[in-house]
Backbone of each chain as ProteinMPNN parsed JSONL, in Angstrom:
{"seq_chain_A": "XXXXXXXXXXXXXXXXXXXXXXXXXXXXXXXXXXXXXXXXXXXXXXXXXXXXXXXXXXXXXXXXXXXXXXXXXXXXXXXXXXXXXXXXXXXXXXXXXXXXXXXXXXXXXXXXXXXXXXXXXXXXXXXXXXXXXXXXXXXXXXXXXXXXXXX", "coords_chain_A": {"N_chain_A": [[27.435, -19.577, -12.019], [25.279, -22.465, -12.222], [22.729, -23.823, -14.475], [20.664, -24.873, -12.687], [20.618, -23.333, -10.282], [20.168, -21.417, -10.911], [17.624, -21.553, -11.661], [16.516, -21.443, -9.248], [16.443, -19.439, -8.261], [15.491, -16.726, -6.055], [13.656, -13.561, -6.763], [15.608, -10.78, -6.792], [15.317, -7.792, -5.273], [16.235, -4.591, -4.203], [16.311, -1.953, -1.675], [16.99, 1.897, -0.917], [17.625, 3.206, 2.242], [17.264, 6.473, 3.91], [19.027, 8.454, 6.022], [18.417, 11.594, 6.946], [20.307, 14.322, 7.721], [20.883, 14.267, 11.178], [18.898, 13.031, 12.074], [18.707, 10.167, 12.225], [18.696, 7.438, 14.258], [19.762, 5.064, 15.777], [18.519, 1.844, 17.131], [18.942, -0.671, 16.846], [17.345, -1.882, 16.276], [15.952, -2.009, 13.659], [17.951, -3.663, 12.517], [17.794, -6.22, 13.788], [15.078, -6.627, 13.001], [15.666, -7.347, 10.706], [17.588, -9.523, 10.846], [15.459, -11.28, 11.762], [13.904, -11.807, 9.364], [15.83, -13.126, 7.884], [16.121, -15.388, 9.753], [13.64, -16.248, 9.628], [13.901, -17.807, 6.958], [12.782, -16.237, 4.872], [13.876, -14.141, 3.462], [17.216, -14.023, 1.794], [19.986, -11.935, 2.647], [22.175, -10.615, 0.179], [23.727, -8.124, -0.138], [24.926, -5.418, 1.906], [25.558, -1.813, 2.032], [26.954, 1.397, 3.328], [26.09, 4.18, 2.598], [27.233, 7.627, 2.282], [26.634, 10.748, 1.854], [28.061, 14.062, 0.965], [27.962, 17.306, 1.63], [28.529, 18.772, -0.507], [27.937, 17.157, -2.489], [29.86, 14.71, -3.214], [30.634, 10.98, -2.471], [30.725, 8.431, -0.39], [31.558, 5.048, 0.952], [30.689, 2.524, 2.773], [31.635, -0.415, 3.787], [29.649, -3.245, 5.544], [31.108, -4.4, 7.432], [32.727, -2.058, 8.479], [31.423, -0.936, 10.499], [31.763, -0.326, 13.472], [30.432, -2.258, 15.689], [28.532, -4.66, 15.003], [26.799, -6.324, 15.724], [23.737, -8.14, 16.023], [23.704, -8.37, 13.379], [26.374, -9.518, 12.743], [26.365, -12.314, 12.421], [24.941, -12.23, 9.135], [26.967, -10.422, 7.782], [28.901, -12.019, 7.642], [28.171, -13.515, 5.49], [27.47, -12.275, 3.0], [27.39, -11.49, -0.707], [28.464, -9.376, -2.171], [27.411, -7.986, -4.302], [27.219, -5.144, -5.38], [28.67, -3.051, -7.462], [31.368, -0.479, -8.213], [30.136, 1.237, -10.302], [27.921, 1.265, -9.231], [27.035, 2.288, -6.454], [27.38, 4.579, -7.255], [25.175, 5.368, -9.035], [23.078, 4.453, -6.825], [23.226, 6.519, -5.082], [22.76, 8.556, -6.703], [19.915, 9.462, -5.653], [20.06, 9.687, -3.435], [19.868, 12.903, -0.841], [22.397, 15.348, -0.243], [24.213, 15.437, 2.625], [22.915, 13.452, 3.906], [22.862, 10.113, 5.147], [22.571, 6.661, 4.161], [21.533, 3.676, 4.256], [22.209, 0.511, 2.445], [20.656, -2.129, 0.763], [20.657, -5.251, -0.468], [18.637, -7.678, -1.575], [17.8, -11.312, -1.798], [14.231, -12.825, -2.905], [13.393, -15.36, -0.825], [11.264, -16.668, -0.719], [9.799, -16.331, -2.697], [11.141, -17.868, -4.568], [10.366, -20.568, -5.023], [7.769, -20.593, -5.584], [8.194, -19.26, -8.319], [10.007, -21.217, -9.59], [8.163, -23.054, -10.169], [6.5, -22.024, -11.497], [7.949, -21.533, -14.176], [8.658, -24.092, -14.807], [6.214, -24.634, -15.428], [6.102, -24.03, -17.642], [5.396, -21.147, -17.822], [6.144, -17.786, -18.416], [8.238, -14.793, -17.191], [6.317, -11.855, -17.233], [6.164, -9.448, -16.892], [6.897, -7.169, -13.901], [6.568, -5.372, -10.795], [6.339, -2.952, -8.328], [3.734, -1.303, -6.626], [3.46, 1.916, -5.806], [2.402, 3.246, -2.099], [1.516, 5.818, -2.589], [0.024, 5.564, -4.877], [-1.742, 3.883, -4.43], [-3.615, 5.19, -2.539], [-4.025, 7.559, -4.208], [-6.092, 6.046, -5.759], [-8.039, 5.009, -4.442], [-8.78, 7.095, -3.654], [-9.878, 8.369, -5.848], [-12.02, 6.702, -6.61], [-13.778, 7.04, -4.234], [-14.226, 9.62, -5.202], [-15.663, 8.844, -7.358], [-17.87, 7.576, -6.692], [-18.951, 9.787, -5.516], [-20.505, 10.993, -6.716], [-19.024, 13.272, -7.891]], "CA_chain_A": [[26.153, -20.065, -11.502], [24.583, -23.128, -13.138], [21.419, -23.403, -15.059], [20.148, -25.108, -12.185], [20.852, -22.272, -9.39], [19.341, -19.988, -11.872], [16.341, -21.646, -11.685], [16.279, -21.703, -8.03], [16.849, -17.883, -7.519], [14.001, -15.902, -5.842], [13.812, -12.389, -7.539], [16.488, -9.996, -6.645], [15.462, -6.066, -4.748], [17.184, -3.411, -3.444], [16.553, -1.293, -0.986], [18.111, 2.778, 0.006], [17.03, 3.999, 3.446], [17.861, 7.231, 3.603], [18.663, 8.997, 7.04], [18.532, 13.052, 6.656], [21.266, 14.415, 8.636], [20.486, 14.292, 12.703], [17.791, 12.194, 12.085], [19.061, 8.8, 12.625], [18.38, 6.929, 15.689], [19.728, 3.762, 15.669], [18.714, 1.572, 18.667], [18.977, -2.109, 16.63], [14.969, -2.416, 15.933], [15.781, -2.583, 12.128], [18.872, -5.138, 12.589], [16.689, -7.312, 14.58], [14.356, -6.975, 12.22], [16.297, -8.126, 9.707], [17.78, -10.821, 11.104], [14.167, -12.299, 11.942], [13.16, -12.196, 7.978], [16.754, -13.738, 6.964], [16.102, -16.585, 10.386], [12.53, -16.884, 9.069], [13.964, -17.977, 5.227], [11.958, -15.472, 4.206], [14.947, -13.39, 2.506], [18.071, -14.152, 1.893], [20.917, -11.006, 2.19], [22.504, -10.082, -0.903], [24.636, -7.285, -0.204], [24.697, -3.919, 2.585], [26.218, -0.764, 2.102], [26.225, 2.335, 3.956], [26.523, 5.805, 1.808], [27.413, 8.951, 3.095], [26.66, 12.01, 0.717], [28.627, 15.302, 1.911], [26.762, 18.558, 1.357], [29.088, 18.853, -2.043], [27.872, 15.52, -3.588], [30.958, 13.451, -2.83], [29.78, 9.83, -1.895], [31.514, 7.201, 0.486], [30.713, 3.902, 0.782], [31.519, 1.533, 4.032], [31.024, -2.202, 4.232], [29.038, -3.346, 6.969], [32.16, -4.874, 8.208], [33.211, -1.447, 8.473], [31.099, -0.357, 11.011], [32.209, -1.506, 14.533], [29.595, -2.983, 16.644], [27.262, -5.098, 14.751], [25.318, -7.106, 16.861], [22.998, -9.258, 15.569], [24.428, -8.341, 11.903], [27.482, -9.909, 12.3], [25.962, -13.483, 11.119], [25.019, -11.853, 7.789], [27.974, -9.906, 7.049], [30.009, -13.271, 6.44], [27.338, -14.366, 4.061], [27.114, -11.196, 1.914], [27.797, -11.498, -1.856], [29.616, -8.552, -2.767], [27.134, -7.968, -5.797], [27.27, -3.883, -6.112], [30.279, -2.606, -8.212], [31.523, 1.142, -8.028], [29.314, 2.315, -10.443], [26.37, 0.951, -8.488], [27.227, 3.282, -5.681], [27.253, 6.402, -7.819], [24.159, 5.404, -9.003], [22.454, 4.293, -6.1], [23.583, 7.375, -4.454], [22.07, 9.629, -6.71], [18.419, 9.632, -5.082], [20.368, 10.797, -1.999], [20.213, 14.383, -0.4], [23.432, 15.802, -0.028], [24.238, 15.4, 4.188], [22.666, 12.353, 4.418], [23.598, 8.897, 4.976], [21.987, 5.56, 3.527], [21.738, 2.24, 3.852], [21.472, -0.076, 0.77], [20.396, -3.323, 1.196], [19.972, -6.07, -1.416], [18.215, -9.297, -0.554], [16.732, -12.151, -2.558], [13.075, -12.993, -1.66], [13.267, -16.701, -1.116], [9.552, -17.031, -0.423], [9.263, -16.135, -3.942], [11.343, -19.115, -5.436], [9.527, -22.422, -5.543], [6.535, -20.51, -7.033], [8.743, -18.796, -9.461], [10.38, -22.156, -10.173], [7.499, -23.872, -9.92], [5.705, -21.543, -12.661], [8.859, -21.789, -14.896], [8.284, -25.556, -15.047], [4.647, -24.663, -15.767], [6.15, -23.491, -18.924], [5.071, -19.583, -17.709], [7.689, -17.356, -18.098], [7.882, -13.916, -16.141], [6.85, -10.827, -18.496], [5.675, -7.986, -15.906], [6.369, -7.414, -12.548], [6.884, -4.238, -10.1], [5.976, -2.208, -6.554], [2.736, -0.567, -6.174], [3.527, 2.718, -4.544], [1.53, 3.442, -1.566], [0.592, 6.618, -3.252], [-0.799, 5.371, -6.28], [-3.417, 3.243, -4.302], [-4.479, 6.224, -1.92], [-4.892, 8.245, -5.235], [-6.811, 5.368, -6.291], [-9.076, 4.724, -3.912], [-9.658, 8.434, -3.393], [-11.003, 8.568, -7.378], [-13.228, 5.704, -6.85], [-14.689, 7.822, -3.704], [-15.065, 10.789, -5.715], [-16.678, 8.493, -8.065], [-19.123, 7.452, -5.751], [-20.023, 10.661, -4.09], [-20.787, 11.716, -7.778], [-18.434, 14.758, -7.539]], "C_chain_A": [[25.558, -21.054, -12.503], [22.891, -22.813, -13.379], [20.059, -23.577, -13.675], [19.281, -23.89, -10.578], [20.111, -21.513, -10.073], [18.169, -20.366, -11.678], [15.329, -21.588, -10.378], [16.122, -20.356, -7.871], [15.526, -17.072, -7.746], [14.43, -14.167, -6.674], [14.466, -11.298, -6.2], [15.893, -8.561, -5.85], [16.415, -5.476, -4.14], [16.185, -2.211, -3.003], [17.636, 0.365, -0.355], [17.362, 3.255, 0.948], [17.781, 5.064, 4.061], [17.646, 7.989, 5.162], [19.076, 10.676, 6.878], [19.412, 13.65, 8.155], [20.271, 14.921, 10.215], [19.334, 13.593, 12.844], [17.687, 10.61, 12.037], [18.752, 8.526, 13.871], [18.57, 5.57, 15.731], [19.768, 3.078, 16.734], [18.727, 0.182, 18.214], [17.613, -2.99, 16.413], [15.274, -2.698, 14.404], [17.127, -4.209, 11.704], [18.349, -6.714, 12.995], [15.717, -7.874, 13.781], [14.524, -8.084, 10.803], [16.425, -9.527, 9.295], [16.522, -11.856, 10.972], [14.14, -12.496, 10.662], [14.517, -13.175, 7.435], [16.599, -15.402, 7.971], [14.54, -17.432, 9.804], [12.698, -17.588, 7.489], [12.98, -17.016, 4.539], [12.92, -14.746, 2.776], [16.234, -13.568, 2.451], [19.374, -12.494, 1.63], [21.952, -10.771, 1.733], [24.158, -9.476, -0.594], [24.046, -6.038, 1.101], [25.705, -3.226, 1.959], [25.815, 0.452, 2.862], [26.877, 3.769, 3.037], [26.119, 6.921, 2.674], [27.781, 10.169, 1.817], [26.932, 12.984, 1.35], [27.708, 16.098, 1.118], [27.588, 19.033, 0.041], [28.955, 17.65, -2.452], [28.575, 14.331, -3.411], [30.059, 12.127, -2.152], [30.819, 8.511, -1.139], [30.922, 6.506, 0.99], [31.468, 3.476, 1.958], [30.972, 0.406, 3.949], [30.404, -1.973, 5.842], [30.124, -3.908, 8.015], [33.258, -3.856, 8.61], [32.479, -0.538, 9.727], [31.126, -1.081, 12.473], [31.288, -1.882, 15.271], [28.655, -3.504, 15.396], [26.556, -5.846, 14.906], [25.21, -8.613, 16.155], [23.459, -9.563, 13.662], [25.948, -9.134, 11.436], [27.498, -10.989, 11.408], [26.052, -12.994, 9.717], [26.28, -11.295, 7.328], [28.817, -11.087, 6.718], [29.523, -13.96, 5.137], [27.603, -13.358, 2.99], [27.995, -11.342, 0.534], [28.832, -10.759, -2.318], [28.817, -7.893, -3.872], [27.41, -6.434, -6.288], [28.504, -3.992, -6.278], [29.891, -0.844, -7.735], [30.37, 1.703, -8.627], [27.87, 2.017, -9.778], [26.054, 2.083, -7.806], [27.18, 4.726, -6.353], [25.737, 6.274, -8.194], [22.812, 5.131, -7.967], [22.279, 5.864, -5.063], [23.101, 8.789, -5.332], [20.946, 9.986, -6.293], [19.003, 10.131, -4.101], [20.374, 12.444, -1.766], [22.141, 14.53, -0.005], [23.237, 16.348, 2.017], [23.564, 14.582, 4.777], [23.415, 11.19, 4.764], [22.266, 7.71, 4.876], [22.443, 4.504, 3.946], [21.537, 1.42, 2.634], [21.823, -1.303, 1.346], [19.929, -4.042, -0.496], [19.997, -7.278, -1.039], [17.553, -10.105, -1.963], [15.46, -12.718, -2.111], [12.777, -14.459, -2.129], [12.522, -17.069, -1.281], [8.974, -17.307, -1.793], [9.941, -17.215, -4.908], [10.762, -20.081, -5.786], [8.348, -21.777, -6.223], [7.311, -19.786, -8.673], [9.107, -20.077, -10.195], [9.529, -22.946, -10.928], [6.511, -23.298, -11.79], [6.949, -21.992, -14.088], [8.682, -23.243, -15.521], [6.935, -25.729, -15.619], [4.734, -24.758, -17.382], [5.501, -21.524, -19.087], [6.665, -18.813, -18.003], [7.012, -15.42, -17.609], [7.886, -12.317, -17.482], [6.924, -9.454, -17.456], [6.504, -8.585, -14.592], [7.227, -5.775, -11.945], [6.521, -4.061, -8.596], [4.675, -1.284, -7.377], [2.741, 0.934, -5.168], [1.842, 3.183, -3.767], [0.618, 5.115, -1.868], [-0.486, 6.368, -4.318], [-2.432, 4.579, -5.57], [-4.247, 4.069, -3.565], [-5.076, 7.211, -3.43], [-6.064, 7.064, -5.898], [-8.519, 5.401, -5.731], [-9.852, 5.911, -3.618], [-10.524, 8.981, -5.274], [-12.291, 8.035, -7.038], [-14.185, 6.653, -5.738], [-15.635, 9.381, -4.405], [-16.359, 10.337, -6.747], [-18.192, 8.388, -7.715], [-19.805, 8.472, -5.354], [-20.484, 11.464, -5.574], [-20.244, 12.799, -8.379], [-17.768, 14.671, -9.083]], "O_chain_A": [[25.304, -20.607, -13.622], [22.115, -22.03, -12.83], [19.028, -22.917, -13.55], [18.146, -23.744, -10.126], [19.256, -20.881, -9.453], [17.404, -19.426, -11.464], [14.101, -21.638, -10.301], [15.324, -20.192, -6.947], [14.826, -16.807, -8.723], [15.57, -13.887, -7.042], [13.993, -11.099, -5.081], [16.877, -7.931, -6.238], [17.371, -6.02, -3.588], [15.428, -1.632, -3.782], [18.638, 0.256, 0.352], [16.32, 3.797, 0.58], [18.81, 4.806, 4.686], [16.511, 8.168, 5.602], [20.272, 10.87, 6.657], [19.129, 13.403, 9.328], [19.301, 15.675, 10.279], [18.788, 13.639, 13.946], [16.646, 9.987, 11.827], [18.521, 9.469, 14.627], [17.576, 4.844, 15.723], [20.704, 3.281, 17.507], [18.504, -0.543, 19.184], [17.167, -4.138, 16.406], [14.763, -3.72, 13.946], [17.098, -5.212, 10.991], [18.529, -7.857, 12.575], [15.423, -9.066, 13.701], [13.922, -9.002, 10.245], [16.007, -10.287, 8.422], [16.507, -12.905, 10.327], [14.41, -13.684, 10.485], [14.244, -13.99, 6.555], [16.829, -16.462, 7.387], [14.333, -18.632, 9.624], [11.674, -17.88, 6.871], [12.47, -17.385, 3.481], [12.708, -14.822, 1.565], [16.649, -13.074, 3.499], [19.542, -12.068, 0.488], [22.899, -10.642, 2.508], [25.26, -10.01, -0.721], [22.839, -5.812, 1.19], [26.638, -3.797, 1.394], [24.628, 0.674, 3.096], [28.052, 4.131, 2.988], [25.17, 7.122, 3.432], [28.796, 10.362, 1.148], [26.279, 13.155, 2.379], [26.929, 15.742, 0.234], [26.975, 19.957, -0.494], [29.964, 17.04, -2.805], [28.107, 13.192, -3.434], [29.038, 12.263, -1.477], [31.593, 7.831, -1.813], [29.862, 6.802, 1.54], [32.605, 3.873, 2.213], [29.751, 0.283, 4.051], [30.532, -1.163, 6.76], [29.977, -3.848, 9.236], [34.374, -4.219, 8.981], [32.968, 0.573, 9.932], [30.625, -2.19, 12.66], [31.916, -1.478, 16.249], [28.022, -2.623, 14.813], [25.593, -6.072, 14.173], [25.93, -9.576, 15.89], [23.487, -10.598, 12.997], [26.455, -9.292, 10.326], [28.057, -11.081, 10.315], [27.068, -13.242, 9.067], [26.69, -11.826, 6.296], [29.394, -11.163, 5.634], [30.054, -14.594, 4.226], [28.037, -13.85, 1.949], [29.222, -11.318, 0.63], [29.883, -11.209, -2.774], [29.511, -7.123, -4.535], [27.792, -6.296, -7.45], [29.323, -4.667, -5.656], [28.922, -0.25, -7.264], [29.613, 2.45, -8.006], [26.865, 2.698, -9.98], [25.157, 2.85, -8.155], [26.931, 5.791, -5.788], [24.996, 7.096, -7.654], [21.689, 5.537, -8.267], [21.251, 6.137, -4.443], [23.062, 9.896, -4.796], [20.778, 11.173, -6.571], [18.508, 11.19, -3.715], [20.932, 13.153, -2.603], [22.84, 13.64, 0.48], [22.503, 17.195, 2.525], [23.411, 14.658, 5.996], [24.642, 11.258, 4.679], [21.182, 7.885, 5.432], [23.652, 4.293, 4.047], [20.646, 1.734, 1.845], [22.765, -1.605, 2.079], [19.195, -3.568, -1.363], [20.863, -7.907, -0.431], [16.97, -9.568, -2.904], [15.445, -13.138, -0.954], [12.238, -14.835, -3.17], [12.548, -18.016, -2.066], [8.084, -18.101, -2.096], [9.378, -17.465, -5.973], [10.673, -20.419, -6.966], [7.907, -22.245, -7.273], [6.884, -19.909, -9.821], [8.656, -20.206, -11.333], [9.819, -23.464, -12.006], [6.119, -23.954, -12.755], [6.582, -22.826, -14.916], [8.58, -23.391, -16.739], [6.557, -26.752, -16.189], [3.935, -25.266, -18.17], [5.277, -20.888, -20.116], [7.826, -19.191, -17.843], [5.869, -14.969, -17.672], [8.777, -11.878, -18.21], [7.833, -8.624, -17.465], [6.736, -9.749, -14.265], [8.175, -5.218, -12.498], [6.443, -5.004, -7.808], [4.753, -0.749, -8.483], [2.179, 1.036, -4.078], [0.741, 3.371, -4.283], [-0.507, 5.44, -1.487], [-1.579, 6.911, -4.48], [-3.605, 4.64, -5.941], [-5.465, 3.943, -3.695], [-6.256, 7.483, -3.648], [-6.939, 7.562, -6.607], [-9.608, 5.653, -6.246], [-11.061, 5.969, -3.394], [-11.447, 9.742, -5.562], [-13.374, 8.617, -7.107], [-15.267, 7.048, -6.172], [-16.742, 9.906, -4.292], [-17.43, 10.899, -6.973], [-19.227, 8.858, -8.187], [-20.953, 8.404, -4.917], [-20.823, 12.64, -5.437], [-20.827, 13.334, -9.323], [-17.095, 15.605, -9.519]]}, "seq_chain_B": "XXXXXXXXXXXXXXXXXXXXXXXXXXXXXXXXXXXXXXXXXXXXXXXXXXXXXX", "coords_chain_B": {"N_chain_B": [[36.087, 5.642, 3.085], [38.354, 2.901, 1.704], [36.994, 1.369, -0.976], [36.214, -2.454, -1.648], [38.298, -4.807, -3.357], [36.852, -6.693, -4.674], [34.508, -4.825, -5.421], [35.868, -2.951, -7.763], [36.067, -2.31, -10.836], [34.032, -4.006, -12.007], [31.035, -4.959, -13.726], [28.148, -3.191, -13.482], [24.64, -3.707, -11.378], [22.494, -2.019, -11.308], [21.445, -0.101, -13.48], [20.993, 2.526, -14.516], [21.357, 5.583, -13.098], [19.254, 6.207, -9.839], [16.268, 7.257, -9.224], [14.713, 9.427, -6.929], [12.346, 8.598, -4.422], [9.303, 9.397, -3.991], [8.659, 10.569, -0.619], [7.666, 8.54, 1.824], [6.416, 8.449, 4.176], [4.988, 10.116, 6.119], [2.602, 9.311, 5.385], [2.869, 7.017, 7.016], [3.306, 7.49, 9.521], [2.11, 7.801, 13.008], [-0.648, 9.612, 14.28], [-3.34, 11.86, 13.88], [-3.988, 12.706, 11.149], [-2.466, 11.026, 9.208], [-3.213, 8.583, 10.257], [-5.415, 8.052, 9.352], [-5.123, 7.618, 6.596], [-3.667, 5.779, 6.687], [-5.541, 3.821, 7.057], [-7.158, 3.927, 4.578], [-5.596, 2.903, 3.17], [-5.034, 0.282, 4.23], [-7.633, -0.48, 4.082], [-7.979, -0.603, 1.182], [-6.363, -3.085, 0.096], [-7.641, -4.903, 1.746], [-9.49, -8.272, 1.294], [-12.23, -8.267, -0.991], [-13.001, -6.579, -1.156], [-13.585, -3.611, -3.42], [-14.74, -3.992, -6.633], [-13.28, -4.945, -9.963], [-13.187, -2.993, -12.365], [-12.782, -3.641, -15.952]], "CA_chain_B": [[37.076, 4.208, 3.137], [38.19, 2.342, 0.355], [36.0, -0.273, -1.658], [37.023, -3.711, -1.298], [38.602, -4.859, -4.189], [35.84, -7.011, -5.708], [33.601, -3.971, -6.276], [36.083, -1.872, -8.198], [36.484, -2.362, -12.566], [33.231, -4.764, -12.085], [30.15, -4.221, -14.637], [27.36, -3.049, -12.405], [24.071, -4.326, -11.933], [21.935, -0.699, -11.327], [21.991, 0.402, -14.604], [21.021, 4.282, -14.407], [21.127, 6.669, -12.131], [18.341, 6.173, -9.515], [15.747, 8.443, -8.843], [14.59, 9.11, -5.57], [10.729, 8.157, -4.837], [8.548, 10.189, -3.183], [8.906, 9.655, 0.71], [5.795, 8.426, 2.008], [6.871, 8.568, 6.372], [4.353, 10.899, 6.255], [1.703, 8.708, 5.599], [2.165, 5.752, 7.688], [3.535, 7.791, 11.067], [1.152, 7.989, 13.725], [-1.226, 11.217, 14.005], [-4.397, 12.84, 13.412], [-4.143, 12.955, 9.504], [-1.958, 9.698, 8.63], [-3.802, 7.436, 10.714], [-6.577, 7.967, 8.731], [-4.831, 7.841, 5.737], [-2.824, 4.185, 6.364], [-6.652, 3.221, 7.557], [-7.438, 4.054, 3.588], [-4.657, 2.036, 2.234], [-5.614, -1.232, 4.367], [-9.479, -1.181, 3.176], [-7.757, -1.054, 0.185], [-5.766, -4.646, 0.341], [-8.543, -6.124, 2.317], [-10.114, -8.922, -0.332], [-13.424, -8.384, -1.757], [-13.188, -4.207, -0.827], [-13.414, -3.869, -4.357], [-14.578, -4.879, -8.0], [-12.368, -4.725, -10.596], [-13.879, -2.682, -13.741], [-12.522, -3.582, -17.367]], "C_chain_B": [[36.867, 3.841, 1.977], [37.368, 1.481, 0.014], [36.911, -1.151, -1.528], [36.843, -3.968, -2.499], [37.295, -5.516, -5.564], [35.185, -5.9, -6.068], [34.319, -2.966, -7.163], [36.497, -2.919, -9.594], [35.318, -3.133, -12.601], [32.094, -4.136, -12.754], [28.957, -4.481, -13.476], [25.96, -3.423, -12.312], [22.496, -3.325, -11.868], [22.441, -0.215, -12.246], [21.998, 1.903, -14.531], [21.032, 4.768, -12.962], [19.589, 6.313, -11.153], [17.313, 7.352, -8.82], [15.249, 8.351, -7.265], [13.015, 9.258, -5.689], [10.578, 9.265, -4.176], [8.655, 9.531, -1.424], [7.455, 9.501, 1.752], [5.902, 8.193, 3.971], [5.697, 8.968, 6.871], [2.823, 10.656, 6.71], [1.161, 7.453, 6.32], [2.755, 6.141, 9.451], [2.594, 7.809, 11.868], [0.723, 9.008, 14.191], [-2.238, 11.228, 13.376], [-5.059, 11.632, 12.358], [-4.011, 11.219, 9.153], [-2.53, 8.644, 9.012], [-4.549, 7.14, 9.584], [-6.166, 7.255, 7.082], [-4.24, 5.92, 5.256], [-4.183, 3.291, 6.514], [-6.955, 2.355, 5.8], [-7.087, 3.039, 2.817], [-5.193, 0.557, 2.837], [-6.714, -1.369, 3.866], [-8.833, -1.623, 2.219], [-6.983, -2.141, -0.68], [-6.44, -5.389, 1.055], [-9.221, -6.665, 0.954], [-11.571, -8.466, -0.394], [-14.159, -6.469, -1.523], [-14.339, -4.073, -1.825], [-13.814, -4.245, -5.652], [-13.972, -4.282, -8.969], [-13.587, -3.962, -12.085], [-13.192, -2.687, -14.94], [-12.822, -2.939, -18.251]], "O_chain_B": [[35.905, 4.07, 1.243], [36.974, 0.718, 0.896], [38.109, -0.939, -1.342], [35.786, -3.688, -3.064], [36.983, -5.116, -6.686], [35.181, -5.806, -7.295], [33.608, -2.01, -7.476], [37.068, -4.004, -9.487], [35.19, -3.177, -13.825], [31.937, -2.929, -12.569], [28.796, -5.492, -12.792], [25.644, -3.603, -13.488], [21.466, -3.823, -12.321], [23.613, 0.159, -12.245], [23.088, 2.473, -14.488], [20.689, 4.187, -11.932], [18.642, 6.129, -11.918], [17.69, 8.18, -7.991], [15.396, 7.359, -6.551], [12.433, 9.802, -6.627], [11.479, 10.02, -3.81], [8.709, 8.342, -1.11], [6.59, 10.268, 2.178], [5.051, 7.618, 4.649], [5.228, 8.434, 7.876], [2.104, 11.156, 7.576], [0.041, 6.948, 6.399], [2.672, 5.348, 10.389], [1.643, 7.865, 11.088], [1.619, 9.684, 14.696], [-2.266, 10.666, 12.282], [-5.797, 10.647, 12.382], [-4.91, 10.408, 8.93], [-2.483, 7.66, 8.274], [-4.382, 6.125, 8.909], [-6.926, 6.46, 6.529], [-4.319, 5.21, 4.253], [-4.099, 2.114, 6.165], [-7.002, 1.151, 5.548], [-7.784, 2.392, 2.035], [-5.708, -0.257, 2.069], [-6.929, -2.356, 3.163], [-8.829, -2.841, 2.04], [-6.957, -2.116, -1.911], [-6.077, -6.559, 1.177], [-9.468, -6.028, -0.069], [-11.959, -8.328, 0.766], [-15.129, -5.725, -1.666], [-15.532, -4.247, -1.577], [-13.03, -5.123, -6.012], [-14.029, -3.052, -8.985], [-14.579, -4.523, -12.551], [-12.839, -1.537, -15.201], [-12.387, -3.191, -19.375]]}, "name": "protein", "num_of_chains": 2, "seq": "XXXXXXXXXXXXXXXXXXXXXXXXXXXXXXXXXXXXXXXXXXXXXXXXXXXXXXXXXXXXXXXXXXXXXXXXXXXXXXXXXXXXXXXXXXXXXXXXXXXXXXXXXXXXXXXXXXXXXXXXXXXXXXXXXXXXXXXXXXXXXXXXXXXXXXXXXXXXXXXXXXXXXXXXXXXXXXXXXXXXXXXXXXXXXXXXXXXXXXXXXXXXX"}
């Protein structure tokens, strides 16, 4: 990858969506979905995998090109990088329950390049950055109420 | 099924073990409780909710 590409590249996530056994339902609402954010340039996709944790730990991995019908997914699967290695999968796969199965998704968020670039050129460079879980701001906002009600 | 060859001897780019978050379904399903609850979280991303205290 040149220096240049490097400078272009929106910041990297990953994604595991974890389905607890019998609790899947796949009717093509999240494929769809997908697709729209990768037709909108919004995100570009990375890499899929699908993990399957047996009720003894064991972990098996399938390409998306491993799963026969995929619709609207097929576009992406010729694009996909390749980027996880083996030990990714062991590690990605430890947050799993044992009798589940996962998706793992890694996307780049294009949206986020030209200002990244753009700051880079500023002469900024990137020291912080994270997710906000949606817990942390309900505990938040529920302090500030207690604050308020004087309690 | 097997891995396809690129992902096997390759240095990886998930360094540890990942933990698993808390699963938050709970709070943005539709119902009662959670409604109320995802209500909470939008005030709290609407702009000027809010002042910041230092």
């Amino acid at each position: 990858m040149t220096t240049t590409s490097l400078d272009e590249l929106g910041p990297v996530d990953y994604i595991v969506v974890e389905f607890p056994a019998g609790a899947s339902n796949f009717t093509g609402e999240m494929a769809a979905a997908l697709v729209e954010l990768v037709e909108a340039g919004t995100i570009r996709v990375i890499d899929v995998l699908i993990l399957t944790k047996a009720e003894d730990g064991s972990v098996e991995a399938a390409e998306l090109s491993d799963v026969g019908e995929l619709g609207e997914l097929q576009a992406l699967e010729a694009q996909l990088a390749e980027l996880l290695a083996e030990d990714d999968i062991v590690h990605l796969a430890a947050a799993m329950e044992p009798g589940s199965v996962a998706g793992v998704l890694i996307w780049e968020n294009l949206w986020a390049a030209p200002f990244a670039s753009a700051a880079r050129r500023s002469g900024g460079q990137l020291i912080a950055s994270g997710r906000i879980p949606i817990q942390a701001i309900i505990a938040s906002i529920e302090a500030d109420e207690l604050v308020t009600e004087g309690v | 099924m097997p891995l396809r060859a690129a992902r096997v001897g390759r240095v990886g780019v998930i360094g540890a073990p990942v933990a698993r978050t808390a699963v938050v379904a709970a709070a943005v399903t539709p119902g009662p409780s959670p409604v109320a609850k995802t209500a909470v979280v939008a005030a709290a991303v609407t702009p000027g909710r809010r002042r910041r205290r230092i």
